[in-house]
C-alpha positions in Angstrom: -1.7 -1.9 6.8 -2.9 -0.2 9.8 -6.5 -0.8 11.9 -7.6 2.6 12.7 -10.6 2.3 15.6 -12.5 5.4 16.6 -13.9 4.6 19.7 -16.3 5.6 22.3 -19.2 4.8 24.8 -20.8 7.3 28.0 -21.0 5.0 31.4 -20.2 5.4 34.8 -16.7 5.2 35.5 -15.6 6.9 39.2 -12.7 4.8 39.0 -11.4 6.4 35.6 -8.3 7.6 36.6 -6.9 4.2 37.8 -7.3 3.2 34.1 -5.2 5.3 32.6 -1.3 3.7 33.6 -2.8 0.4 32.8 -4.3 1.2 29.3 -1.0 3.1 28.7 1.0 -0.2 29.1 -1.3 -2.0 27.3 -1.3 -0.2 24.2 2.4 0.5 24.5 3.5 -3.0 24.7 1.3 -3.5 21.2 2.3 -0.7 19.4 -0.7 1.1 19.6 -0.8 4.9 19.0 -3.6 7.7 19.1 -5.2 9.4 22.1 -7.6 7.9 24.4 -9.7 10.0 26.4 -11.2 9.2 30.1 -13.7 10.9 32.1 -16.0 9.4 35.1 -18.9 9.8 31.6 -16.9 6.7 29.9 -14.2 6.8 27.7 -13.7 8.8 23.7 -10.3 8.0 21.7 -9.1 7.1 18.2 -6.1 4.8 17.8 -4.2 2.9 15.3 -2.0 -0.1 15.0 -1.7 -3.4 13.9 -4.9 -4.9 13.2 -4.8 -7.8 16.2 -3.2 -5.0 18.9 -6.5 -3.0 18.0 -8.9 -5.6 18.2 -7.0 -6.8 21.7 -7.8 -3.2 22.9 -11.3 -3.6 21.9 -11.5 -6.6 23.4 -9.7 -5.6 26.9 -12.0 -2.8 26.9 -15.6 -4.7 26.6 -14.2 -6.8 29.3 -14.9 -4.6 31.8 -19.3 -4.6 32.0 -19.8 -1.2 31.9 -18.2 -0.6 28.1 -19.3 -4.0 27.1 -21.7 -2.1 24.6 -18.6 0.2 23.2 -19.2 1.7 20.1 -16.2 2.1 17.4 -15.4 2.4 14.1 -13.3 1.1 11.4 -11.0 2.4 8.7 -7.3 1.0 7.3 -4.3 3.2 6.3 -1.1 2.6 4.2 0.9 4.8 6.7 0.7 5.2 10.5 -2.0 7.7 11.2 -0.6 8.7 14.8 2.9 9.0 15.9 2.7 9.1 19.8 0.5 7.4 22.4 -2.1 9.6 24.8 -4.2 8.6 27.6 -5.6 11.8 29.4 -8.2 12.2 32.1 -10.7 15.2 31.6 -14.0 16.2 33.1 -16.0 15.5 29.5 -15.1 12.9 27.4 -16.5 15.5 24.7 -16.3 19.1 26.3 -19.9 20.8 26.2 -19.8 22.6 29.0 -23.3 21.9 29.8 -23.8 20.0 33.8 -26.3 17.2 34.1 -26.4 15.8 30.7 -26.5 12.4 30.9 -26.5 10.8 26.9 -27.5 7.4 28.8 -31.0 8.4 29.7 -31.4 11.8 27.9 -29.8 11.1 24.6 -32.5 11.9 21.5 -34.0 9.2 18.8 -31.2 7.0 16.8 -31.9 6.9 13.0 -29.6 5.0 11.1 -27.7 6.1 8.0 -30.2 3.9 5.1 -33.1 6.0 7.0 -31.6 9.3 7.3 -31.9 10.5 3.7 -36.2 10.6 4.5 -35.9 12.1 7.8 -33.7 15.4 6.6 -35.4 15.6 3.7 -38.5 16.3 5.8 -38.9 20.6 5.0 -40.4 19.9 8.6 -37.2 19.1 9.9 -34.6 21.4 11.1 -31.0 19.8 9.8 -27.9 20.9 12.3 -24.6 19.9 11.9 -23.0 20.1 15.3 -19.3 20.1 14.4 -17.0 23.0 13.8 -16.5 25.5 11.5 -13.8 24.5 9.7 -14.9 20.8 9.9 -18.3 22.1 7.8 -16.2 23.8 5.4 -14.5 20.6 4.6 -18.2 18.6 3.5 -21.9 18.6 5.0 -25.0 17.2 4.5 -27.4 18.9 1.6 -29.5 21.7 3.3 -27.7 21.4 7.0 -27.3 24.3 9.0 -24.2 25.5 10.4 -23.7 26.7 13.8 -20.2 28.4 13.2 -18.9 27.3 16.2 -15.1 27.3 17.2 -15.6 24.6 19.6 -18.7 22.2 20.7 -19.1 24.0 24.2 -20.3 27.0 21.9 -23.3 24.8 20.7 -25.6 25.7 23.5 -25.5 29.7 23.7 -26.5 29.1 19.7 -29.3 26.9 20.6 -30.6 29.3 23.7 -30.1 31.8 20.8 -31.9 30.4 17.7 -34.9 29.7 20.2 -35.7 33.3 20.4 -38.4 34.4 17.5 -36.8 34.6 14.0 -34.6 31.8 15.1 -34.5 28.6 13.1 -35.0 26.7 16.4 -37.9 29.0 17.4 -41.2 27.5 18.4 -43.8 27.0 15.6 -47.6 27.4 16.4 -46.2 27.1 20.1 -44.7 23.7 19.6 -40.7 23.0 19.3 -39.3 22.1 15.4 -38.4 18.6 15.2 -34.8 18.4 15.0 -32.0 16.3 13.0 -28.5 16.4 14.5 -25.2 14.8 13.0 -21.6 14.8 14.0 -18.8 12.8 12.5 -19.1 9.4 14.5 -22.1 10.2 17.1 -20.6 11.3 20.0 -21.1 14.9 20.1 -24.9 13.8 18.9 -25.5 12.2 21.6 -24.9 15.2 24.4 -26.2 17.8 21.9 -29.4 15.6 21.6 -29.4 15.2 25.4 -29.0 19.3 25.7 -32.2 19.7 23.3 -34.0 17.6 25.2 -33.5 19.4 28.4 -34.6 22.5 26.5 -38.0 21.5 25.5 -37.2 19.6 22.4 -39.1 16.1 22.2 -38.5 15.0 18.6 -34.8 15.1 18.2 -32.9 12.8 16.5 -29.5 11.9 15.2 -27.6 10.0 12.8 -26.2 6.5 14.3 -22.8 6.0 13.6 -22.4 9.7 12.6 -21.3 10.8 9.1 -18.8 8.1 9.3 -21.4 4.9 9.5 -23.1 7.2 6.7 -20.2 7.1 4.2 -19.6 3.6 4.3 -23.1 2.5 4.5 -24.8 4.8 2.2 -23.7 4.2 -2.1 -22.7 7.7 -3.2 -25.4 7.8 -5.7 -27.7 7.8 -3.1 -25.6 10.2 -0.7 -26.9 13.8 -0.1 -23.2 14.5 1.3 -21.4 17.0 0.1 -17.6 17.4 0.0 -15.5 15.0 2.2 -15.4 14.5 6.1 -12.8 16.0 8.3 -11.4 13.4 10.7 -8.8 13.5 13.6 -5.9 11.5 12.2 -3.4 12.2 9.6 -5.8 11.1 6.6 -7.5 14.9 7.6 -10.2 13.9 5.7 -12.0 10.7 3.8 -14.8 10.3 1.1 -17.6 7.5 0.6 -16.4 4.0 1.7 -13.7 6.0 3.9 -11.2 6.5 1.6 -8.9 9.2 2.0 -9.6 12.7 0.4 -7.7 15.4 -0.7 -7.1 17.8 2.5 -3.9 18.2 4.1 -3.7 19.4 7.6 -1.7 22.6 8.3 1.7 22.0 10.9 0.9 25.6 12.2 -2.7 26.0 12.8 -3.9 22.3 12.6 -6.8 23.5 10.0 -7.7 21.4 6.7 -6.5 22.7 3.6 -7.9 22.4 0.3 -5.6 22.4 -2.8 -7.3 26.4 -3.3 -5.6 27.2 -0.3 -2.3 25.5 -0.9 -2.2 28.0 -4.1 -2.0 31.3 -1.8 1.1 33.1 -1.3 0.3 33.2 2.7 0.9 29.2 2.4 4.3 27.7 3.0 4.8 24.2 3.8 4.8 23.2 7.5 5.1 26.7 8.2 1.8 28.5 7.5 -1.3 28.6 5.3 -4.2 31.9 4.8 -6.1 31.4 8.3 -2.7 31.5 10.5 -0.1 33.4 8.4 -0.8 36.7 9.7 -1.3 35.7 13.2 2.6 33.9 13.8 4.9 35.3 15.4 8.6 35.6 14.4 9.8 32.5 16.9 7.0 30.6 15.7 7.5 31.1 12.2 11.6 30.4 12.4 10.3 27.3 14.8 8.3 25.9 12.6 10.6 27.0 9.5 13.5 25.1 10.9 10.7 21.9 11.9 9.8 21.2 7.8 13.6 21.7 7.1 14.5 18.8 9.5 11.4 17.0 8.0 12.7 17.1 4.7 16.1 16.3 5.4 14.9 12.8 7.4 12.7 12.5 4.1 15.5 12.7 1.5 17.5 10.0 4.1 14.2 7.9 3.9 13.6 8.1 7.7 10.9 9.5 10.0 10.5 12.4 11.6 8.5 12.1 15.1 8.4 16.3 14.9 5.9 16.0 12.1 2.2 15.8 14.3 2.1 18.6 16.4 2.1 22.5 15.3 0.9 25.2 17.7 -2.7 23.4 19.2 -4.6 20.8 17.4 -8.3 22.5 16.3 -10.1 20.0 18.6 -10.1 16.9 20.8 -8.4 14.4 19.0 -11.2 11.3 17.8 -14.6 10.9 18.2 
């Protein structure tokens, strides 16, 4: 079995980029695979491995004071979710685009997944589910709105735009909406929440732990989730408790697919599915036509193929 830790925690870090050899090796030497992300804001990542090489990571990491508080999450896999190992330094750990958020001092109200059901189901409340499109279409919380963002640094241009009048966001009897936001483990909640905030937005809160805390905390009888949540690994998505769903992840495009679209003539195994197959090109499709036949062929001889994770651009940072 492998120990799958999504991880993540916003604090100063000017030295970031001496981290990133060291971490490299140290999750090398353990077997560890996934992408970890570092940024002078802290450090975002999902990894997997065996279960006491992840919880040395963990441990290595709230070494250092300033992530002694790191959050992460916890979920076990059959197979080995990741095949290759990542450590890259950006500007954002999560990419909003925004300058001078700080989630540390401007983050909004933590609610925690038993309490979340009474908040959103406040008609007072405005529900927004901050994660992408195709994300939503995967599952989503009863009654949430959807931005239809391609990518989280798009949130703020909708929020700027749903203030105007007629906008969901749009003042009521001169005084903000109070304001529910939810992501899948809290880390894009926790800049969004800081970007309301700088807009004028006192009441905002957000689920703690994300949809993830949600699903394992909350009995499905009780759940007002609907569907299954996308992740970034090669489970694509999970259900309540975590376990797995049924979504597969297309080689081409990187998008979940449901077992509707899996039915379409536009979808071909490793090669395409409906949202990419007209946009290919004729390399791409013979690329990635000649990648599933060399897939198949280490299948039948009951080995792996290390070709299998990547197709043209994954659909967003990997973990969260």
């Amino acid at each position: 079995m492998f120990l799958t830790a999504a991880l993540y925690k916003f604090a100063s870090l000017p030295d970031f980029a001496d981290w990133r050899e060291p971490l490299f090796d140290f999750c090398q030497a353990r077997e560890i695979k996934g992408t970890l992300l570092l940024a002078a804001e802290g450090i975002n990542g999902t990894v997997a491995g065996p279960e006491a090489s992840v919880r040395a990571l963990l441990a290595h990491l709230r070494s250092d004071p300033r992530l002694a508080h790191l959050e992460h999450k916890e979920s076990w896999s059959a197979k080995e979710p990741f095949y290759r190992l990542k450590v890259k330094l950006k500007k954002e750990i999560v990419t909003l685009g925004v300058d001078g958020i700080d989630p540390n001092r401007m983050a909004g109200q933590y609610v925690k997944p038993e309490d979340w059901n009474q908040l959103i189901q406040d008609p007072a409340v405005v529900l927004i589910d901050t994660r992408n499109d195709y994300e939503v279409q995967v599952g989503t919380f009863e009654g949430a709105i959807n931005p239809a963002t391609s990518s989280f640094s798009q949130l703020p241009e909708w929020v700027v735009q749903q203030m105007q009048p007629g906008g969901c966001l749009a003042p009521q009897d001169g005084k903000a909406p109070r304001v529910a936001m939810f992501c899948t483990g809290g880390i894009r909640c926790e800049k969004s929440t800081a970007f309301m905030r700088t807009q004028g937005f006192d009441e905002v809160y957000h689920l703690e732990g994300g949809i993830l805390k949600y699903l394992e905390t909350v009995p499905p009888e009780q759940s007002t989730w609907q569907g299954e949540c996308f992740v970034f690994d090669e489970r694509v998505s999970v259900g309540h408790d975590l376990q797995p769903g049924h979504f597969e992840l297309c080689r081409s495009c990187r998008h979940p697919l449901s077992e509707a679209d899996k039915q379409s003539p536009q979808y071909q195994a490793g090669v395409s599915c409906p949202r990419c197959h007209d946009s290919l090109s004729t390399e791409q499709r013979r690329s990635f036509t000649e990648r599933q036949r060399q897939i198949e062929l280490a299948q039948s001889r009951q080995e792996r193929h290390i070709g299998v994770p990547r197709g043209r651009k994954p659909p967003a940072p990997a973990g969260e």
